[in-house]
ZAGU-781698 format. One record per residue: x, y, z of N, C-alpha, C in turn. Coordinates in steps of 0.02 Angstrom, whole numbers, plus 50000, padded with zeros to 5 digits. Example, Ala and Ser with C-alpha at 12.3 -4.5 7.8 and 13.67 -1.06 7.14 Angstrom:
REM residues 2
506604971650390506154977550390506604983550390;506424988850354506844994750357506455000250394;
//
This chain:
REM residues 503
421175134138712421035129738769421585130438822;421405130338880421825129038929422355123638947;422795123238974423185119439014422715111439023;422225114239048421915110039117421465105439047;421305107939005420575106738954420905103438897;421585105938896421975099138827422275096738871;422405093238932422655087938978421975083739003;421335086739004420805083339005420535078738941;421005082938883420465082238825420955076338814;421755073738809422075069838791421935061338832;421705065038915421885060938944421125055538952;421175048038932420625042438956420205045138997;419545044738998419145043939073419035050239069;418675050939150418535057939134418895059839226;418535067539231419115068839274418495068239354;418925067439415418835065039472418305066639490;417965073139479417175078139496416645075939444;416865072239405416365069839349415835064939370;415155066939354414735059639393414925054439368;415285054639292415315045739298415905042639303;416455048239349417055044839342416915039839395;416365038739446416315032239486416295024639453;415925024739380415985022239342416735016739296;417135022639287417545022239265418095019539321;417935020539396418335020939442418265009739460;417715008839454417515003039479417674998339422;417554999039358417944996139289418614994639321;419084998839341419764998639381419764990539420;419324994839475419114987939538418994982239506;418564982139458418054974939420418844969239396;419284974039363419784971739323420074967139372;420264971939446420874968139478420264961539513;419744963639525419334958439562419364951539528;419164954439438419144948439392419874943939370;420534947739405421124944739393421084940039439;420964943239523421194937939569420844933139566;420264930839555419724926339532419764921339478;420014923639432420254918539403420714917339399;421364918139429421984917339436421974910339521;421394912939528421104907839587420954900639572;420544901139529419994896839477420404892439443;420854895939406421314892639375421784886039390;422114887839459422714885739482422164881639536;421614880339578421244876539578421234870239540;421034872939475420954865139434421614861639426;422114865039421422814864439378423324859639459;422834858739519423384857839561423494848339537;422884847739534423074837439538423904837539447;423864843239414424434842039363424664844339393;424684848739446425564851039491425864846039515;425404841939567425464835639605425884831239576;425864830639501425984823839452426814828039437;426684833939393427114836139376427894839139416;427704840739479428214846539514428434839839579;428094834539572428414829339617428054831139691;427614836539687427604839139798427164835239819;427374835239877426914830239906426224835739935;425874832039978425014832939978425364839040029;425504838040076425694846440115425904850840054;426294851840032426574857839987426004858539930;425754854939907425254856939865424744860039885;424454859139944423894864939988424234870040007;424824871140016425274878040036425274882839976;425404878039912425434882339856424754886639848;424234885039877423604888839880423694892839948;423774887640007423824893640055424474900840083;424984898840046425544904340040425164911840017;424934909039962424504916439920424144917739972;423704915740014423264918840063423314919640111;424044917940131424474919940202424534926640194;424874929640137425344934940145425014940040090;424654938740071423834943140057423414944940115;423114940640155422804944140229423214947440259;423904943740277424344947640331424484952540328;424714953940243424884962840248424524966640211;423704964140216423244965940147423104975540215;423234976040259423304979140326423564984840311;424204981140313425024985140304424724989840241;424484985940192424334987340102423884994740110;423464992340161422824998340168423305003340213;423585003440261423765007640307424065013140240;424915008740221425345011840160424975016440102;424235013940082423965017940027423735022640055;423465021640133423255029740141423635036040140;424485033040178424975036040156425195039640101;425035034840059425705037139983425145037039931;424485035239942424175037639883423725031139858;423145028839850422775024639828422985019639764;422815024639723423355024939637423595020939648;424185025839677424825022239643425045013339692;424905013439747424705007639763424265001339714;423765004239695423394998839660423864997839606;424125000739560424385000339499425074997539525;425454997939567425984995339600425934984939599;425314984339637425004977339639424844975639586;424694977139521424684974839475425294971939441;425654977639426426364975839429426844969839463;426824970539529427154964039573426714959139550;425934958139539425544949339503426004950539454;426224951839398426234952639338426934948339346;427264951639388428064950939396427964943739415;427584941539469427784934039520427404928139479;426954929439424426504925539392426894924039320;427674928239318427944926539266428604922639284;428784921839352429274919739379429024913339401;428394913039436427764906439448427994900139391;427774904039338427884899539272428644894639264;429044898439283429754894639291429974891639346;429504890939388429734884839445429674877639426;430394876339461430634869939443430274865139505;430084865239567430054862039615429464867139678;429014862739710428574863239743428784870839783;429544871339803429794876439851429864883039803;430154883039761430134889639724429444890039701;428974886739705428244888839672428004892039741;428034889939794427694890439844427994898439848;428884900839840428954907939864428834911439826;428644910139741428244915439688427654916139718;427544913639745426724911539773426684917439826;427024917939848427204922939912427244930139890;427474930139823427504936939787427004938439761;426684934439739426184936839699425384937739756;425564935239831425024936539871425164944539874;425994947339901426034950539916425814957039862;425634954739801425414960239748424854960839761;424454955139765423644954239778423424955739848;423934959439911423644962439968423284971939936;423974974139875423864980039867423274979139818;422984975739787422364976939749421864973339783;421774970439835421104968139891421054973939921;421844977939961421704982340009421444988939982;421514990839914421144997339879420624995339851;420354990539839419844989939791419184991239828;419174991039862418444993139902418435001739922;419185002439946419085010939949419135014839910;419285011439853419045017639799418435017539751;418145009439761417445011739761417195017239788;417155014939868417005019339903417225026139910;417505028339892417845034139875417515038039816;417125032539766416815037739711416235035239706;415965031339752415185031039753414775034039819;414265039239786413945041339859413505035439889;413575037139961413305030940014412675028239974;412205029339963411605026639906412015022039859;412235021539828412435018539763412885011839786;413245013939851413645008939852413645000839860;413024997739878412824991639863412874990539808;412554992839758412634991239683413224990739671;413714996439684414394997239665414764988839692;414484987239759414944980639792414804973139751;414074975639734413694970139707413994967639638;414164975839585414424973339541415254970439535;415364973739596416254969839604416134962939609;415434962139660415774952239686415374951039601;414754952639567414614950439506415334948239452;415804954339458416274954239422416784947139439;416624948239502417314939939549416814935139513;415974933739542415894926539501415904925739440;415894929439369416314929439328416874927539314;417464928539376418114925339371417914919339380;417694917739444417664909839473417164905639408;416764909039376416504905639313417244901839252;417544908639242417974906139199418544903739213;418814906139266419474903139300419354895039289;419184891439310418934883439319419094881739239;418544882739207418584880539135419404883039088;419464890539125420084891039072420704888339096;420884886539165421194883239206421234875439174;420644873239152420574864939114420964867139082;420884870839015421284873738942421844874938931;422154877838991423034881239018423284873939029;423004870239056423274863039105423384859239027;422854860038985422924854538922423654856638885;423584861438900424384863938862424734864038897;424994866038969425544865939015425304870639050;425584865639092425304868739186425514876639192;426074877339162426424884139158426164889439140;425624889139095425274894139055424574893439122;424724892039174424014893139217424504900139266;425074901839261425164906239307425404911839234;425584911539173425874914139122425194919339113;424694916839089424154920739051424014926639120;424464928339172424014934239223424624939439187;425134939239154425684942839134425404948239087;424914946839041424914952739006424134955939053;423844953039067423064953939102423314959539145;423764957639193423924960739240424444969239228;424654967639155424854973239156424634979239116;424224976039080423624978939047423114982039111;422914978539172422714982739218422984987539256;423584988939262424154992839283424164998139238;424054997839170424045003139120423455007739126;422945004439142422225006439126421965008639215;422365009739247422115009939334422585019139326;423175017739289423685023839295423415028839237;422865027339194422405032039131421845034339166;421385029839222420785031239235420895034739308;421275031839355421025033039423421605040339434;420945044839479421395049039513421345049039603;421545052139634422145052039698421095057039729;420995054139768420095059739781420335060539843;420595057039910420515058239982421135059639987;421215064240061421755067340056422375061440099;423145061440090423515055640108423745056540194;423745053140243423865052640313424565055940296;424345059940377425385062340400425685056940421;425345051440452425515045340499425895042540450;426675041740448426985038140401427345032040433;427145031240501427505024640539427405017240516;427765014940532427415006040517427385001840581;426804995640608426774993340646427154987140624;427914987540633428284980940608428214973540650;428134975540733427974970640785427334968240768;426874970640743426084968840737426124963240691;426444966740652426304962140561426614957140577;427284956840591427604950140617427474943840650;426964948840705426574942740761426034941940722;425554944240664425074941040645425544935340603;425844938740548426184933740523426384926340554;426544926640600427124920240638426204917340655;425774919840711425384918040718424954916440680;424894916340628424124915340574424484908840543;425334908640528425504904240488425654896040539;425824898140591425774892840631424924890340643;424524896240651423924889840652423594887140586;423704886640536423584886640470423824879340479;424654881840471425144875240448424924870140501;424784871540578424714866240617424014863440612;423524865940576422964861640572422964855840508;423234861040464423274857940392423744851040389;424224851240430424724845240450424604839640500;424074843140552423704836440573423444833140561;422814834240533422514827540495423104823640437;423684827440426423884820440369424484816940423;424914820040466425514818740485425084815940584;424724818240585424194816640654424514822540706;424094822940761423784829540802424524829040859;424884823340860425364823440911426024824340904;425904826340824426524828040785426954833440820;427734832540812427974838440843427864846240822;427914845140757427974852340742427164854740743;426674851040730425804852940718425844856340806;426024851240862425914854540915426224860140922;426884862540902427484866040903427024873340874;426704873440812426284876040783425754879140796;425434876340845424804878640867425044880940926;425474880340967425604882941032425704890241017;426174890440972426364898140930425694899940932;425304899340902424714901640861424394904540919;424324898940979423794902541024424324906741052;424984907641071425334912441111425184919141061;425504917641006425304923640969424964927740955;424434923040920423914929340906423334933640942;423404930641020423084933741065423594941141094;424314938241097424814944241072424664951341029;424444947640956424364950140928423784958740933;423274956640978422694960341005423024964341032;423434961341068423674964741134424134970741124;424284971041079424934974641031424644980441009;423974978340967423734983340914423304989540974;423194985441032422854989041084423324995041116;424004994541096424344997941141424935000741104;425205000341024425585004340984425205009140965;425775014440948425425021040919424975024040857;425425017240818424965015840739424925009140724;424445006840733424564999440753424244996340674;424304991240653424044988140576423414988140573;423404986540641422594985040645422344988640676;422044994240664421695000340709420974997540745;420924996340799420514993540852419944996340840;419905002840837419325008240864418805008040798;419035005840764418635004940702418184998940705;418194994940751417604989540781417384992440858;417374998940847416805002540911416284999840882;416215002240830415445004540780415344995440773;414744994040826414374987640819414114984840749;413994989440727413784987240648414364983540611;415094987040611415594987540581415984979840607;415804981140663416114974740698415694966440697;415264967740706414654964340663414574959640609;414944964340572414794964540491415414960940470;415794960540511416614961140494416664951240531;416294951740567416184942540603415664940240582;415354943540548414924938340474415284937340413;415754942240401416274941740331416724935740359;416924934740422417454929540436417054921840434;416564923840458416134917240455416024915940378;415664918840342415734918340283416244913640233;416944916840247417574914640224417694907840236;417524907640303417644899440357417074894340308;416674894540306415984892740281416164889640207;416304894340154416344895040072416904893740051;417364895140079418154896640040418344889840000;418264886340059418504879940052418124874739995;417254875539967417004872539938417354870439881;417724873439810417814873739765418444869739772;418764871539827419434866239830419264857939850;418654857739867418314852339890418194847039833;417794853539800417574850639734417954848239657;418474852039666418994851039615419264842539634;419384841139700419594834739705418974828639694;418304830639723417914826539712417734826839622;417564832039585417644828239506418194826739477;418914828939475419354826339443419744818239498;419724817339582420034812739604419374807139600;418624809539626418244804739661417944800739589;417644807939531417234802839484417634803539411;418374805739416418824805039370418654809139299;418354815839327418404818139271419204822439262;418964824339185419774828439145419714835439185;420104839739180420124847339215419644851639189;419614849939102419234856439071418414854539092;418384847339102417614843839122417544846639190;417964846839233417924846039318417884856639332;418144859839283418094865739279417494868039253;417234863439197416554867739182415884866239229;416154859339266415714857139318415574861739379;416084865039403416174870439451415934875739433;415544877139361415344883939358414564884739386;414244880439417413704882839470413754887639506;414204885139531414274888439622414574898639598;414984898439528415024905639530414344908739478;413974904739438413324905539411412884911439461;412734906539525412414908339579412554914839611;413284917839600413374922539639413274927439574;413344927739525413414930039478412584932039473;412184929339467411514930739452411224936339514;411504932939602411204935639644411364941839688;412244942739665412644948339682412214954439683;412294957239593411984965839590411254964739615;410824962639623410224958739628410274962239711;410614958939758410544959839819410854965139829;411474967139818411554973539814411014980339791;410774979839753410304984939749409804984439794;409464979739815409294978639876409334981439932;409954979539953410144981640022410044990540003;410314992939946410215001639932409615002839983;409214999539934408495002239937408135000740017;408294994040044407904991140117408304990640149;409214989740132409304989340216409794981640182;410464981240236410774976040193410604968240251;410394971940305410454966140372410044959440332;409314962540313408884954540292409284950540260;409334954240199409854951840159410394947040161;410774949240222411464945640243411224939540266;410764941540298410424934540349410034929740319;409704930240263409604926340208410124921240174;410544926340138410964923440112411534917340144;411654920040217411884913440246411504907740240;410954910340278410454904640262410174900040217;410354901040139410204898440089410834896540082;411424897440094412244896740099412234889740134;411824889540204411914881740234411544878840224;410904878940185410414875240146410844870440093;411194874940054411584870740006412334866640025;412574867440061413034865440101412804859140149;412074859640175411964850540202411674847640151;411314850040093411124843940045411834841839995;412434846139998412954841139971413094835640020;412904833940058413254829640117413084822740100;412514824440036412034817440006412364814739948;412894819039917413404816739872413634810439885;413614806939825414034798439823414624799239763;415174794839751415504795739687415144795539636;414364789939631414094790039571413504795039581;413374800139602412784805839580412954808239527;412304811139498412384810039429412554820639437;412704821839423413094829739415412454833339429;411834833939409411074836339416410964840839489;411174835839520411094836039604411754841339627;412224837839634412934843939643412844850539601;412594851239538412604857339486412174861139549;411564857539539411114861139589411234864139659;411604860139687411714861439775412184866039757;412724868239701413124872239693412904879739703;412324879439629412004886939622411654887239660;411474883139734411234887839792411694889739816;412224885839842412784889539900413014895339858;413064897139788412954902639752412754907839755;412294907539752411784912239752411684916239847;411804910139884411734913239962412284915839963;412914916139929413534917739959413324925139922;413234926739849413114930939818412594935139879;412144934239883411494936339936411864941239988;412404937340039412634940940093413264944540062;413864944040007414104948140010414124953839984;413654955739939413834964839927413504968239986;412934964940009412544970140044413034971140129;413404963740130413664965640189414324968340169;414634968640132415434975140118415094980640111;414474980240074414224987340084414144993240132;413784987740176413594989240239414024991540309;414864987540292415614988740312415794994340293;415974996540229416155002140198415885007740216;415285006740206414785013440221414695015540304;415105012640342414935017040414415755019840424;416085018540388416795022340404416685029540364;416985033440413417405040340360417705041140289;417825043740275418325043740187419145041540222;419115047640271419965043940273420305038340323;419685035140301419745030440342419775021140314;419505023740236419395018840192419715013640187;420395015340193420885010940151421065005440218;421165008240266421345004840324420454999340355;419945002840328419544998140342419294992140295;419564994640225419324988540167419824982240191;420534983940216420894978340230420724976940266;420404980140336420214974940401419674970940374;419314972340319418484967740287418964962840250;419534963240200420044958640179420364954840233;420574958540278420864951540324420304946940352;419824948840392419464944740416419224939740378;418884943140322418754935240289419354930840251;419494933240228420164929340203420664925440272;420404927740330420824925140377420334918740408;419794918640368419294914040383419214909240332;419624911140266419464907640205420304905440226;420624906840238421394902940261421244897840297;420734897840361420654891540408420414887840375;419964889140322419384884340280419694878440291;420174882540213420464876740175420904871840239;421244876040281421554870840317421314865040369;420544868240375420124863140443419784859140391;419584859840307419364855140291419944850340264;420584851740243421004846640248421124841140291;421104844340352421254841140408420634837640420;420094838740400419434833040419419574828440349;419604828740310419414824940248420124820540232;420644821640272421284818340262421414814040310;420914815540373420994811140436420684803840452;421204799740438421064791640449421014789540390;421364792440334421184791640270421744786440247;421724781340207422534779540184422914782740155;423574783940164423754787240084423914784640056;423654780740016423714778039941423154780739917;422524781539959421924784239939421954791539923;422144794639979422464801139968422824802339906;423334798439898423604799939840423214801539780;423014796639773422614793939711421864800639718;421704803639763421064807039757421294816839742;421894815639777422414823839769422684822939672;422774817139672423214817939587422744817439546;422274814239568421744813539501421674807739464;421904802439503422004796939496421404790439534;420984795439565420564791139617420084783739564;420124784039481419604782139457419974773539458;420594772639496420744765639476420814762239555;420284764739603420154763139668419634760939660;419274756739708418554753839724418194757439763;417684758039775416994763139813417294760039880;417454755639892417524754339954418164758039999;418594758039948419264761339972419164770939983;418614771939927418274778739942417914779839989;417594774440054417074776640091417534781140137;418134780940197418424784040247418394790640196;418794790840133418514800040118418084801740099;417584800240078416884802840071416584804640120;416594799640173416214801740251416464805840270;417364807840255417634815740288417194819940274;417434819440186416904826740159416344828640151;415804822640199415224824440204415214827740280;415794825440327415854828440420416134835540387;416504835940349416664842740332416024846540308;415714846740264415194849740228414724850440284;414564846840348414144848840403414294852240439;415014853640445415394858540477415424867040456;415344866440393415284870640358414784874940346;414094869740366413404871840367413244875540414;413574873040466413394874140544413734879340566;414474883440527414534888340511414234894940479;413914890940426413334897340386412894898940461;412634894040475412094896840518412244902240577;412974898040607413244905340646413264913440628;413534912240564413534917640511412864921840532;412094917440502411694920140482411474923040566;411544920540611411544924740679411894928840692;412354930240678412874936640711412624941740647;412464941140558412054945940542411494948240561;411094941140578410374945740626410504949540694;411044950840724411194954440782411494959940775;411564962540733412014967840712411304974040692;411534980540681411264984440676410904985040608;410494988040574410224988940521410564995540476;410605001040530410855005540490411235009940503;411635015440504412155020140548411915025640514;411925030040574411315037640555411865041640518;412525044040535412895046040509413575044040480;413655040040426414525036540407414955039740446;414955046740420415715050540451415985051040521;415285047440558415435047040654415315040640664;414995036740635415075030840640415505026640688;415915027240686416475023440710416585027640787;416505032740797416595035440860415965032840898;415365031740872414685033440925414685027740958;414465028141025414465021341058413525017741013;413705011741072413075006741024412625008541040;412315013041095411765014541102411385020341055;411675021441019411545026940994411475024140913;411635022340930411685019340827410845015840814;410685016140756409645014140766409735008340734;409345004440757409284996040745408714995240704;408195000240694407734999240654407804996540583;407464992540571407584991140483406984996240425;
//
């Protein structure tokens, strides 16, 4: 035997030209998809025992969720630009590593502030496995296949969001600690098994520059409008620093455009929203984010603060809403293969704000029947629009172009699932008491009266209409977008007239 044929024969998997190393390639993806998901899920249920336990008050405890998704979008960019550079691989397997590292350091925070900067590390691991995980699908699935391929990734996420919740109850019954502990061996067990299976397929950019001014001004800008919405509704809108905050925000991130329009390698490569489809597709993913993100954080407070259930109860209660995506993911994904992903997308919003105004009918005493239900629709619609629309993203870029466009599909929505959480804070916290607050963030809401619950209930029903009325935007900017792109590999160069709208 050869060299090449006992290094094949020793080594896992099979080798890069193999039809089913696409297979083997997306097992990779499924892993890191199914980490961040329930590492999501988890620390979700587990926040009303942070609250009790780590002393933070109601700002720092929504940071501890939104830190991770600051500095995951911001440099999920940087993450894609760097892998086209230095290599896919070894990037992904890199991010495994840093979760592994910040989810074991997580565990030993003494106080709201050191949780919040593990929190920061471990986003920054989870930019390098958001920002590859779509391009190396794409990288080993031909354009045909790749719906299925997206379908079975988000299948694989509502799986997390299934178990995250419930095993999140289970970690919490034993110590809060073991909700950031159990990603330590997961995570490095995926690091092992990414560096056996995956090989290096597209070739790596000469462009080795970094856009340090870019990243910075999204940074400063994304975190000032975050922090200044999320702090108004509790601290109020005339606050110094909320105004201080948002002034940044709007100087900034219109900056920010302005920057990427005019450096040489900029984070955010512009020209890659020529292609109307791409661009399209990419402001239905943000809408999306804006719309969904926020539900589950909604819901974690309404069963464990509003009708006083335990974590492992309030976790298995939440497994609708990833049921739904779980059933309707590969489902629509194959779909879109076969007809086309536009109907699809535009559906799925649409059944997305169907279930999103009949929660608005929620009381503390509904009997779970009704919420289970309104869950596994917003489920199932969220499932509906997203494989066929990452699909549909992915597939009009080039190969070497992948990595830098899966993060621009990662930032946008995630930069839409960042506002979620912070515009529904700020509605559902506004005019609220805090004693009520207190008592509905810790999990404590069950020794209040219905009456002292009406000012937050009526938030989170103005929120949940807000949210609806988002899907529907959604489901318009997918019906306006193109159906299909005649060629991926030009894609992105052809102007819009040229691209066919036919379905």
């Amino acid at each position: 035997m050869s060299a090449t044929h006992v290094e094949r024969a020793r080594r896992i998997g099979v080798h890069a030209e193999h039809d089913s190393y696409k297979w083997w390639a997306l097992s990779c993806t499924s892993l890191g998809m199914l980490l961040a998901t329930i590492n999501s899920g988890t620390l979700i249920i587990a926040l009303p025992d942070l609250e009790r336990s780590l002393h933070t008050s109601l700002l720092e405890l929504v940071w501890v969720i939104l830190v991770y998704m600051i500095a995951s979008t911001v440099l999920v960019l940087s993450a894609g630009r760097l892998s086209d550079q230095f290599g896919r691989k070894q990037a992904y397997i890199g991010g495994f590593v840093l979760f592994a590292l910040a989810s074991l350091g997580a565990g030993f925070a003494g106080n709201g502030t050191q949780l919040i900067l593990w929190r920061i590390a471990q986003g920054i691991g989870g930019s390098f496995l958001f920002a590859n995980a779509a391009a190396i699908v794409t990288d080993a699935f031909p354009r045909e296949q790749l719906g299925l391929a997206m379908g079975t990734n988000t299948m694989v996420a509502a799986i997390g969001l299934v178990i995250g919740p419930v095993l999140g109850g289970a970690l919490v019954a034993i110590s809060w600690h073991w909700v950031f502990w159990f990603n330590v061996p997961f995570a490095l067990g995926g690091s092992l098994w990414a560096a056996a299976i995956l090989h290096e397929i597209t070739g790596r950019s000469e462009d080795t520059s970094f856009d340090v001014l870019g990243t910075i001004t999204f940074l400063i800008g994304l975190t000032g409008l975050v922090y200044g919405i999320s702090k108004g509704g509790i601290s109020g809108w005339s606050n110094t620093a909320v105004i201080g905050s948002l002034i940044a925000a709007a100087i900034l991130l219109p900056g920010f455009v302005l920057i990427e329009s005019r450096v040489k390698s900029p984070m955010l490569d512009l020209s890659i929203f020529k292609s109307r489809l791409f661009s399209a597709a990419s402001a239905a993913a943000f809408t999306n984010g804006l719309a969904r993100f926020a539900l589950m954080f909604v819901f974690v407070f309404y069963f464990q603060g509003v009708q006083g259930n335990s974590p492992i109860l309030a976790g298995v209660k939440l497994a609708p809403l990833a049921v739904g995506m779980l059933i309707s993911s590969p489902l629509a994904g194959i779909w879109a293969d076969r007809r086309g992903s536009r109907g699809m997308a535009v559906a799925g919003m649409l059944v997305q704000a169907v279930g999103l105004a009949l929660m608005t009918t929620l009381q503390r005493d509904t009997t779970y029947v009704a919420s289970g239900v309104y869950m596994l629709i917003v489920g199932i619609g969220s499932g509906m629009f997203n494989s066929p629309n990452t699909a549909a993203m992915m597939g009009t870029v080039p190969a070497h172009r992948r990595g830098i466009a899966a993060g621009a599909r990662v930032l946008v929505q995630n930069t839409g699932a960042v506002i979620s959480i912070a515009f529904v804070l700020a509605v559902v916290t506004s005019s609220v008491p805090k004693s009520v607050l207190f008592a509905v963030f810790s999990g404590l809401a069950n020794h209040i009266t219905n009456a002292q619950l009406v000012p937050f209930m009526s938030n989170m029903h103005t929120a949940l209409w807000c949210l609806a009325a988002i899907s529907l935007v959604g489901a318009a900017i997918s019906a306006a977008r193109p159906a299909h792109v005649k060629n991926p590999d030009a894609a992105v160069a052809e102007e819009p007239a040229r691209e066919r709208v036919a379905a």
